[in-house]
C-alpha positions as CSV (number, residue, x, y, z in Angstrom):
1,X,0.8,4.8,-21.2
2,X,-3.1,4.6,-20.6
3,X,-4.7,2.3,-18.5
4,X,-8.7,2.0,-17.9
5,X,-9.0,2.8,-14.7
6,X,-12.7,0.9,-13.4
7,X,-12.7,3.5,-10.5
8,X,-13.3,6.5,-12.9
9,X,-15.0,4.3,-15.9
10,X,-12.3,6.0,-17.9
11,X,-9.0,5.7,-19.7
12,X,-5.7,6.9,-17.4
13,X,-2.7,8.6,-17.7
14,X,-0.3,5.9,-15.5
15,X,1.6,7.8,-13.6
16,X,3.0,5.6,-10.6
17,X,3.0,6.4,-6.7
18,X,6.7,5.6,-6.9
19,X,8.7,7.0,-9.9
20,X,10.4,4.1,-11.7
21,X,8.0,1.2,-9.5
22,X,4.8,-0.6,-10.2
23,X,3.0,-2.2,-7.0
24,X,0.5,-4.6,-8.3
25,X,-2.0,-7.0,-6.4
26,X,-4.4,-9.5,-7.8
27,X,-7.2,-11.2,-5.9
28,X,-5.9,-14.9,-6.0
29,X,-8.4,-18.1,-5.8
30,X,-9.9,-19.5,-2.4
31,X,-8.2,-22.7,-2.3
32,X,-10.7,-25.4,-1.5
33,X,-11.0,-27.0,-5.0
34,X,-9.0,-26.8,-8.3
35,X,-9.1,-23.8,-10.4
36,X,-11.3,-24.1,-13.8
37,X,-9.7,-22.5,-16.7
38,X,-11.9,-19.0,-16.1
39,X,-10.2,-18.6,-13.2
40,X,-6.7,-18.6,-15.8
41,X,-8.2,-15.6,-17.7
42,X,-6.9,-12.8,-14.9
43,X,-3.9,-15.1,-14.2
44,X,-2.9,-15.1,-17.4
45,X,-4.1,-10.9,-18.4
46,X,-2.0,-9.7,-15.6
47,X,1.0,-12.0,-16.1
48,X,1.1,-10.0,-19.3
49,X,0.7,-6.9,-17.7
50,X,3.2,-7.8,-15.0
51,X,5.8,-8.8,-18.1
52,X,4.5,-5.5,-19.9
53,X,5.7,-3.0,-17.2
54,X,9.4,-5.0,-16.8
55,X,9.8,-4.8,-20.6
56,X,9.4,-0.8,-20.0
57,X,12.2,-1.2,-17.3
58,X,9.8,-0.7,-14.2
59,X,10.8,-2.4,-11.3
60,X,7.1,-4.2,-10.0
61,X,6.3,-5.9,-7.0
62,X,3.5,-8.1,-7.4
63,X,1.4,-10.2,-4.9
64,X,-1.5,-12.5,-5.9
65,X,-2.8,-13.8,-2.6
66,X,-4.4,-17.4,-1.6
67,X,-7.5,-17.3,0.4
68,X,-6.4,-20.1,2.7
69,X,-9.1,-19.2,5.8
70,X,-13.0,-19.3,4.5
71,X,-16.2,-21.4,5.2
72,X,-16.0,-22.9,1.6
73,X,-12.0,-24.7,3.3
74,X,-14.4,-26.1,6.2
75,X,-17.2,-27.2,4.0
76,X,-14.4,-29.0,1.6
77,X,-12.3,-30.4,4.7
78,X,-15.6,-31.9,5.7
79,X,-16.7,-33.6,2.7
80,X,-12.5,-35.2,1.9
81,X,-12.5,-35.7,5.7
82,X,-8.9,-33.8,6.2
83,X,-7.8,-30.9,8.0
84,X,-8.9,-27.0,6.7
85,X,-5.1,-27.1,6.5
86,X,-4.7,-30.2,4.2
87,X,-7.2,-29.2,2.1
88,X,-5.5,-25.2,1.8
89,X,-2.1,-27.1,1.2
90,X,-3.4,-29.8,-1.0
91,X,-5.0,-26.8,-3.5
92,X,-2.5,-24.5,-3.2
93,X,-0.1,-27.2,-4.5
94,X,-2.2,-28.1,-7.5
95,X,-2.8,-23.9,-8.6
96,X,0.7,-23.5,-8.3
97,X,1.2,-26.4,-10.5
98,X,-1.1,-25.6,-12.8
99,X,0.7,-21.8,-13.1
100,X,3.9,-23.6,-14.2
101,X,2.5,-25.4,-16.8
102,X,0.6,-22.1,-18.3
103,X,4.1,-21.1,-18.0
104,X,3.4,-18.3,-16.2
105,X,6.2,-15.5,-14.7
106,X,7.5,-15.9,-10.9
107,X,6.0,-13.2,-8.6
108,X,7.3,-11.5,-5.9
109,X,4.5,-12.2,-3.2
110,X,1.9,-15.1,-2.4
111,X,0.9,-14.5,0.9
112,X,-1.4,-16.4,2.6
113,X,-4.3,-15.2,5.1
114,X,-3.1,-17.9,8.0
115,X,0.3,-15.7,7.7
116,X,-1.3,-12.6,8.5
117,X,-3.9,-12.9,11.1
118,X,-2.5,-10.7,14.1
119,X,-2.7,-8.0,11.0
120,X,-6.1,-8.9,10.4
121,X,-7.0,-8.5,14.3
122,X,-5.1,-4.7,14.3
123,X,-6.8,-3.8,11.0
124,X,-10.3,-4.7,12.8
125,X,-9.7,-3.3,16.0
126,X,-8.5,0.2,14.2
127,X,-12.0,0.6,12.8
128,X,-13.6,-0.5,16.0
129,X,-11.8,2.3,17.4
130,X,-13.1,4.6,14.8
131,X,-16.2,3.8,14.8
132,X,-16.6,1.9,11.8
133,X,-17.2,-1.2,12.7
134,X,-18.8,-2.9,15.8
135,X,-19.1,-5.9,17.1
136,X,-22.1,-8.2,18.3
137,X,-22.0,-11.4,19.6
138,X,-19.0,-12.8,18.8
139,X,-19.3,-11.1,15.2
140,X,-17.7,-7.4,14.1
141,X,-19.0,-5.8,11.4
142,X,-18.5,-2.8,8.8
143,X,-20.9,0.3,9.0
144,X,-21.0,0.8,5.0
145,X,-23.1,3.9,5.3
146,X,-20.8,5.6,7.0
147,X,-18.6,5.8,3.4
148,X,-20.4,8.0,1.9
149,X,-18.8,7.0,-1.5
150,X,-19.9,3.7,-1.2
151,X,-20.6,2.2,-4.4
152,X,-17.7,4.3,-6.3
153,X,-16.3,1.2,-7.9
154,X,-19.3,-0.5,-9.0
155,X,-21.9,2.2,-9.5
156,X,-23.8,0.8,-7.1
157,X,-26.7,2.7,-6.0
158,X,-26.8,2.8,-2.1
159,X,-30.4,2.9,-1.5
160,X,-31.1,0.2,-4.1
161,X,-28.7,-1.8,-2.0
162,X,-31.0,-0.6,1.0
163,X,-33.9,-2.4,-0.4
164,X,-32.3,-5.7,0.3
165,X,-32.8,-7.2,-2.6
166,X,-29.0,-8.3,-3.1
167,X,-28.1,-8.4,0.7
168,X,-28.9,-11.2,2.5
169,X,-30.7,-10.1,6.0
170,X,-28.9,-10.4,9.4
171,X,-30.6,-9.4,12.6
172,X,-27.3,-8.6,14.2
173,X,-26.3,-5.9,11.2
174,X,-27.4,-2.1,12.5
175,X,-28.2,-1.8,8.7
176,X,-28.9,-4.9,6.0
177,X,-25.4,-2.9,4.0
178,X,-23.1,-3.8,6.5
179,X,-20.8,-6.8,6.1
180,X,-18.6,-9.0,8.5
181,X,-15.4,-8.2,9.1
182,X,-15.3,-11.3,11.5
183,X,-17.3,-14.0,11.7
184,X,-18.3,-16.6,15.1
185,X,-17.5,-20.0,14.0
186,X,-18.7,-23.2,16.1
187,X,-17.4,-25.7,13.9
188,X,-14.1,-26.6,12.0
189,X,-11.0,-24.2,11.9
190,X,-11.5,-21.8,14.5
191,X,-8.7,-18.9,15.6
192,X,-8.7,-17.0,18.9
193,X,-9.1,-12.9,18.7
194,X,-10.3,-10.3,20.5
195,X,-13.9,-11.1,19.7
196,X,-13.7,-14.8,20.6
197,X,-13.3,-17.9,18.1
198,X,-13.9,-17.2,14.6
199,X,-12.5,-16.6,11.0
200,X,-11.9,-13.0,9.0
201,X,-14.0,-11.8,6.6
202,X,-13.0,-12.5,2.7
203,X,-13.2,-8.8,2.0
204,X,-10.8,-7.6,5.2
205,X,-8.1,-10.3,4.7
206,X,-7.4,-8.7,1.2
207,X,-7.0,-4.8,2.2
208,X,-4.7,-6.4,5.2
209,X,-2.4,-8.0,2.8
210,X,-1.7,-5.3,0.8
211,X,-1.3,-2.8,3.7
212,X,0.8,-5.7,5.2
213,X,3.0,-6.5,2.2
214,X,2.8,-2.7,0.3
215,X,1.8,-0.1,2.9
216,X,-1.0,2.0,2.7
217,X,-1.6,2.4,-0.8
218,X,-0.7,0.6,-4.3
219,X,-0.9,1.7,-7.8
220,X,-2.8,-0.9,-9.2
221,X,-5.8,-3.6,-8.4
222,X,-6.9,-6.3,-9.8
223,X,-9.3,-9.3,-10.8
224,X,-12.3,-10.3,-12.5
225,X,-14.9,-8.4,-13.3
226,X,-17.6,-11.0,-11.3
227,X,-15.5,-9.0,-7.9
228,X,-16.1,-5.8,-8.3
229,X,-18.8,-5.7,-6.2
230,X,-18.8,-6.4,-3.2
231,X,-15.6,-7.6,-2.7
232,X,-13.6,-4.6,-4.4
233,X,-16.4,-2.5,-3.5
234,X,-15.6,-3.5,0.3
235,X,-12.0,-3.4,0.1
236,X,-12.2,0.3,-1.2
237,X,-15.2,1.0,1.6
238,X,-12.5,-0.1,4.3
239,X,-9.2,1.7,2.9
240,X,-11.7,4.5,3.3
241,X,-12.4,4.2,6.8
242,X,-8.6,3.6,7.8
243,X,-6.3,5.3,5.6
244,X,-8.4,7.6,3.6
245,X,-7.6,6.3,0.2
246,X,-9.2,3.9,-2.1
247,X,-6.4,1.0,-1.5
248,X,-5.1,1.6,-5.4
249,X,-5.0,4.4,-7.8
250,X,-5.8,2.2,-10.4
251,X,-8.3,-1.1,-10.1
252,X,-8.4,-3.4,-13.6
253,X,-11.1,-6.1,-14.6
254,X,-10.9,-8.4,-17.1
255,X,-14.6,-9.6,-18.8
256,X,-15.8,-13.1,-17.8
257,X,-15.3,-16.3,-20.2
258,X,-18.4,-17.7,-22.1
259,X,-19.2,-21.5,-23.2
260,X,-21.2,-20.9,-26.5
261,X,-22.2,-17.5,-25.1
262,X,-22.9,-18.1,-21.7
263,X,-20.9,-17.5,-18.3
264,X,-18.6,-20.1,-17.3
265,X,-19.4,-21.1,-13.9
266,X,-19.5,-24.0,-11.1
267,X,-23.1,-22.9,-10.7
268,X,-23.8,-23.6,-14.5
269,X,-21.8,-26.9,-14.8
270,X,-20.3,-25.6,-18.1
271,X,-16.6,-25.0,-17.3
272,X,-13.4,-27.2,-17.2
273,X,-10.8,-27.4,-15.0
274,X,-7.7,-25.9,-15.8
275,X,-5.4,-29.3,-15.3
276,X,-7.9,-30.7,-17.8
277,X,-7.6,-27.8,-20.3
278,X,-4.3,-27.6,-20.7
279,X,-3.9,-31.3,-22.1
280,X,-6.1,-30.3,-24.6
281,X,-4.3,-27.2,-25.7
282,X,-0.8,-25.9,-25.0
283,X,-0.1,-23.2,-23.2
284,X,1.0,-21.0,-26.1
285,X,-2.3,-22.2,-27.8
286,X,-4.6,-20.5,-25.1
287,X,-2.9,-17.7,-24.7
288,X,-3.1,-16.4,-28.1
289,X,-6.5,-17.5,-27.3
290,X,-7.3,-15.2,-24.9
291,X,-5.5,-12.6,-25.9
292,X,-7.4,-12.5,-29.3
293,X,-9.9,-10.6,-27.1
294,X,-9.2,-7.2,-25.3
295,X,-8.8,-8.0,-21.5
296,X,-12.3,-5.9,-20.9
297,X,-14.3,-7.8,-22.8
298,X,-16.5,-10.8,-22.8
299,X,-14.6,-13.5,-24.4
300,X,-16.1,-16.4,-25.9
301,X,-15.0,-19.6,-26.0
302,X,-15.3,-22.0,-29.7
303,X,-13.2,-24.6,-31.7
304,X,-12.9,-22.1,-34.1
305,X,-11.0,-19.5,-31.9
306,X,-8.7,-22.6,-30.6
307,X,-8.4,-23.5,-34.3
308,X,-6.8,-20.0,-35.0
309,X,-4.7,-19.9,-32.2
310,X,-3.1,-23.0,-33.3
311,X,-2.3,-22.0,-36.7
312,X,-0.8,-18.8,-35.2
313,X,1.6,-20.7,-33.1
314,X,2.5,-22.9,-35.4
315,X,3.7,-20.0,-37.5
316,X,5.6,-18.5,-35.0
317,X,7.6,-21.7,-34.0
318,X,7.9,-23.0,-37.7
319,X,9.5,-19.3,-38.4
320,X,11.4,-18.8,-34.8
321,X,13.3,-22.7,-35.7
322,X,14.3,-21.6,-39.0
323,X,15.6,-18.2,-38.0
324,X,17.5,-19.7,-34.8
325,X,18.6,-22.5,-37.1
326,X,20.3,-19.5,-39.2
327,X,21.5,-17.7,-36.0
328,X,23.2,-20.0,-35.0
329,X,25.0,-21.4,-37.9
330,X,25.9,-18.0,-38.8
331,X,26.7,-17.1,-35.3
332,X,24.5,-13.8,-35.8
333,X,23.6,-11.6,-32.7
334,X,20.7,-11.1,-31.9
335,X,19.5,-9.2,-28.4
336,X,20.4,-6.1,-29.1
337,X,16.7,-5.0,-29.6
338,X,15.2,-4.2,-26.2
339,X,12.3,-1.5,-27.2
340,X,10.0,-1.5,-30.3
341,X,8.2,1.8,-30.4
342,X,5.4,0.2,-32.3
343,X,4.5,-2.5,-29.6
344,X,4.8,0.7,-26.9
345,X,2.2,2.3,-29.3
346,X,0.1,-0.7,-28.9
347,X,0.1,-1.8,-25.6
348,X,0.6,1.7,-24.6
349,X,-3.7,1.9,-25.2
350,X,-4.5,-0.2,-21.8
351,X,-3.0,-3.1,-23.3
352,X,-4.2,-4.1,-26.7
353,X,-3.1,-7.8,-27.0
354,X,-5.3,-7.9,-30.2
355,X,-3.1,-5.1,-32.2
356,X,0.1,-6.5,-30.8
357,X,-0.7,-10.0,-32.2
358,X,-1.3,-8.9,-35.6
359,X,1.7,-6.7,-35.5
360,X,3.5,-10.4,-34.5
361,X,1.9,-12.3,-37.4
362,X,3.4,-8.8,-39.7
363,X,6.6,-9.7,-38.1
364,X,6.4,-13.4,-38.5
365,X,5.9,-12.4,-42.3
366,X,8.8,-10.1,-42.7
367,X,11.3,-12.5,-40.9
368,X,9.6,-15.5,-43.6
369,X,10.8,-13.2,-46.1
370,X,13.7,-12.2,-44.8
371,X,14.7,-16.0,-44.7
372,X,13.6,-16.8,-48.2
373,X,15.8,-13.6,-50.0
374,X,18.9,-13.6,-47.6
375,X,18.4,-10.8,-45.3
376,X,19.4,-9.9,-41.9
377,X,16.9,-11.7,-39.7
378,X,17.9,-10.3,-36.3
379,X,15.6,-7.5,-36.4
380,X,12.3,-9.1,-37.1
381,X,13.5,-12.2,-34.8
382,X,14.5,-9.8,-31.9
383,X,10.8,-8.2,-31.9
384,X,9.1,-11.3,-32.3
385,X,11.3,-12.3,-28.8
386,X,10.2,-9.2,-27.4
387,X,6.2,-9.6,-28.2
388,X,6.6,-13.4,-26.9
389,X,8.0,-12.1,-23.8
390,X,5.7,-9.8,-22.7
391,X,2.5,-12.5,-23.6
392,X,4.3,-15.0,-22.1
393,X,4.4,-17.1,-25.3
394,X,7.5,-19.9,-24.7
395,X,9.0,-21.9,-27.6
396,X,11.7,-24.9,-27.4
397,X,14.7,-23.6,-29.0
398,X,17.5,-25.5,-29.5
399,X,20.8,-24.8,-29.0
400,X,23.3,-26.5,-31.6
401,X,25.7,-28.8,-30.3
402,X,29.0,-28.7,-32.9
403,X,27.8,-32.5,-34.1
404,X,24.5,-30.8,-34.8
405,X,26.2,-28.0,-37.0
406,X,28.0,-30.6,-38.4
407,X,25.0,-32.7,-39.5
408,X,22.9,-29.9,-40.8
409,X,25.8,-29.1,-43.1
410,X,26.3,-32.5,-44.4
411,X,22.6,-32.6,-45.1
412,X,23.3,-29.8,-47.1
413,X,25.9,-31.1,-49.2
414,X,23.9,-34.2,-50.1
415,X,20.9,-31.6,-51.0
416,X,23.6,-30.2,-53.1
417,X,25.0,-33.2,-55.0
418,X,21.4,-33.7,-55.5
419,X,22.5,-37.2,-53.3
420,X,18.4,-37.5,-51.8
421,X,18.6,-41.1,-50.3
422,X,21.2,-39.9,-47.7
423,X,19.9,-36.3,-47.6
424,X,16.8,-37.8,-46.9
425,X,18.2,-40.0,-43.7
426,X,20.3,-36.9,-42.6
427,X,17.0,-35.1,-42.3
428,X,15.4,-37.7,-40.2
429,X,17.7,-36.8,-37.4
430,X,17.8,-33.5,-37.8
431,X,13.9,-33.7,-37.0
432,X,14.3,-36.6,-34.5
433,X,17.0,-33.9,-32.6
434,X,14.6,-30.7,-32.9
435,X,16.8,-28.9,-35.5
436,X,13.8,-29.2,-38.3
């Protein structure tokens, strides 16, 4: 399979550190507010990744972090009037909700930065010791220019960078590049190291979860496109200095989410939260949603593309109850399809969610079909199973209790003797029980 790879700007062979193993990290949120539903887009992309590389038999180990120790926690603890600790815990709760009702897969890994700080305080004090950092007044920082690949990740051009003109200036930096690894604090949460009382830098208490959770080195990174630079950029910069390596052979961005062709953003006002989305749209619904879109890309948001997402799921369920329906009465098995060549094919091309749902909507056809003129159904249905897997794509099938078997068949007979007052009750609680 090919993956883009944003480290080379090209498309990948994947050939994993591990023969047979996928070690995957994704930046998760800082938790001092609730997520809006542009923070879902890499959630949900690299659940389907994540359910892509099991369906090829892989095992993966996946972590998706929370950022549980910033300035924004203090700034929020401040304005509820709690603890940095109940505000962490209090937003950590509500993501975690809002991941089981996007009906998202169970990870491995969801470490938190409180968990790891004596890791942090080794990982700063190793580049200390090599000379790639320093610290000054309470603060360490990272001497940038001494990567001389700086800027690999985002193309960024190290003298432009010079120029300050998207660096904030610090008269305690050697150079205007350089950023903290720790930071003094005289105000809200505060932890003792080496340098006195402070909090990590965002972009060290990343590289120290992975080395903590992975080792050295993982196969693949990723996030948004809005952290390429600087926090990937910074992460790589570091993995440098200590271990030589740029953290991940491969690092994956998915494009931003527009409002009516614009970026959705807290800064712009124009985004919703993702509690609040989700009662207007199921999860299935925003899914196919995003997934309309290659993962690269921008993706814009519009009635219309919700509109079309909800007549594709209603497809799927109306054709998944009928074909169970028949399953079941006929006890058929189904399962026994565990690889499609043609969805490899697809998704094989850095994930092309966009091919593979119009080679579901083929499928939903061909089991309709199937249905109508009396044909073995267990193929299409398998697939279809297969394709909802991997997008993580959930629909409420029931399972027929012996009185339900009972009823449907009774229903039929009525149909039968053409008997359409009773038929007609029968099928009131068949659709009052879920069966049509």
């Amino acid at each position: 399979m090919k993956i883009y790879n944003t480290l080379t700007d090209k498309l990948e062979e994947f050939i994993p550190i591990e023969k047979g193993k996928v070690k995957m990290y994704v930046c998760g949120p800082t938790v001092y507010n609730y997520v809006h539903i542009g923070n879902m887009r890499p959630v949900i992309n690299f659940d389907m990744v994540y359910n892509y590389f099991k369906y090829l038999g892989y095992d993966v180990l996946y972590a998706s972090n929370f950022t549980d120790v910033n300035p924004k926690i203090i700034t929020a603890a401040k304005e509820l009037g709690i603890t940095e600790r109940e505000v962490a815990d209090k937003f950590i709760k509500a993501y975690l909700s809002d991941l089981e009702n996007y009906n998202c897969s169970k990870i491995d890994y969801r470490p938190r930065v409180i968990e790891h700080m004596e890791d942090i305080y080794n990982f700063i004090t190793k580049l200390i010791e090599k000379d790639m950092a320093y610290e000054k007044d309470g603060d360490v920082y990272f001497r940038v220019e001494k990567i001389k690949d700086y800027g690999i990740l985002s193309n960024q051009d190290i003298n432009e960078l010079k120029s300050g003109i998207r660096v904030e200036v610090d008269e305690k930096k050697e150079s205007p590049l350089d950023f903290a690894l720790w930071r003094k604090t005289t105000e809200g949460e505060q932890f003792e190291s080496p340098w006195g009382l402070g909090i990590p830098g965002w972009h060290t208490e990343c590289v120290v979860m992975i080395n903590s959770l992975f080792g050295e080195k993982i196969d693949i990174h990723g996030g948004g496109v809005d952290l390429k630079f600087p926090h990937h950029e910074n992460e790589i910069a570091q993995s440098i200095a200590l271990n030589n390596n740029t953290l991940a052979n491969y690092w994956m961005h998915n494009g931003h989410i527009n409002v009516d062709g614009e970026k959705m953003s807290k800064s712009l006002n124009n985004f919703i939260l993702a509690k609040d989305f989700i009662k207007l749209h199921k999860a299935n619904i925003i899914k196919i949603a995003l997934f309309k879109t290659h993962y690269r890309l921008p993706l814009n948001f519009t009635d219309e593309l919700f509109n079309e997402a909800n007549i594709v799921d209603k497809k799927i369920n109306d054709v998944l109850k009928q074909a169970n329906l028949q399953i079941q009465l006929g006890n058929l098995e189904v399962g026994k399809i565990k690889i499609d060549e043609r969805i490899n094919e697809i998704m094989d091309e850095d994930f092309n969610t966009p091919n593979l749902l119009s080679y579901l909507m083929e499928l939903v056809k061909d089991l309709n079909s199937a249905l109508r003129n009396k044909e073995d159904i267990t193929i299409s249905y398998d697939k279809i199973n297969l394709i909802n897997t991997i997008l993580g794509l959930k629909y409420d099938l029931k399972e027929l209790t012996t009185e339900d078997k009972e009823l449907y068949q009774k229903w039929l007979s009525y149909k039968e003797t053409k008997d359409f007052s009773n038929a007609d009750k029968i099928r009131e609680e068949l659709v009052a029980k879920n069966i049509l």
